[in-house]
N, C-alpha and C positions, 0 to 999 in steps of 0.2 A: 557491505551494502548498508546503506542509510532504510531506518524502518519507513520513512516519509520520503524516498528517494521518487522521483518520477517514473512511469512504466520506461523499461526498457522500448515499448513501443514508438515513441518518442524517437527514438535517433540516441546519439551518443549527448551528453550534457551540450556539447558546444553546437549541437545539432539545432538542440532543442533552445537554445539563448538564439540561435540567427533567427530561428522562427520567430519566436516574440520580437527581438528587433527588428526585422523584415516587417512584422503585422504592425506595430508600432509604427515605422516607418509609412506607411501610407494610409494612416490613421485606425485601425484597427487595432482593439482592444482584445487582452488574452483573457478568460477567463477558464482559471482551473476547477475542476469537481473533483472536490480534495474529500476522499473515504480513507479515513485515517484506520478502520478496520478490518481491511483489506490489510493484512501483513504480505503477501509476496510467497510461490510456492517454495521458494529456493529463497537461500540465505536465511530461513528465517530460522530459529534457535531460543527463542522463548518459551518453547514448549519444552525445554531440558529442565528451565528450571523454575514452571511454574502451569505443571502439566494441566492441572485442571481450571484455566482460562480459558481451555481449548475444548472442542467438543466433535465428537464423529457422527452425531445425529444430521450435521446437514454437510452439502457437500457444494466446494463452490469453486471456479475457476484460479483463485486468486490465493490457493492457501489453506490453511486451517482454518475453520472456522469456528470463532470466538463466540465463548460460551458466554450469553447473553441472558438467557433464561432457563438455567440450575444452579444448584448449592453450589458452592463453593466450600471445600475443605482449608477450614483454620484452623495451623498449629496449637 
């Protein structure tokens, strides 16, 4: 899984390319709302090896939610 991959909501990749070419197609333009900190609940694996980016204080659809606002532990 791509950490910037598109929701699974979408359809399958080729789902989601006819869409934009269909909306393209009859002049309609795609614009994405690209939240690059939205990691994904599944596939994600960045919390192995870099557990305290991550935080249990809030709780959100999409995932872990990335520690924003506390310390960070440096080697």
């Amino acid at each position: 899984m791509g950490l910037f991959a598109p929701s699974r909501l979408y359809g399958t990749p080729d789902d989601f390319r006819h869409f934009v070419n269909d909306a393209h197609g009859v002049g309609i333009g795609v614009i994405l709302d690209v939240v690059y900190n939205h990691l994904g609940p599944n596939g994600n694996y960045l919390r192995q090896f870099a557990p305290d980016y991550f935080t249990e204080r809030y709780k959100n659809d999409w995932g872990d939610a990335v520690n924003f606002d506390a310390a960070i532990a440096v080697p």
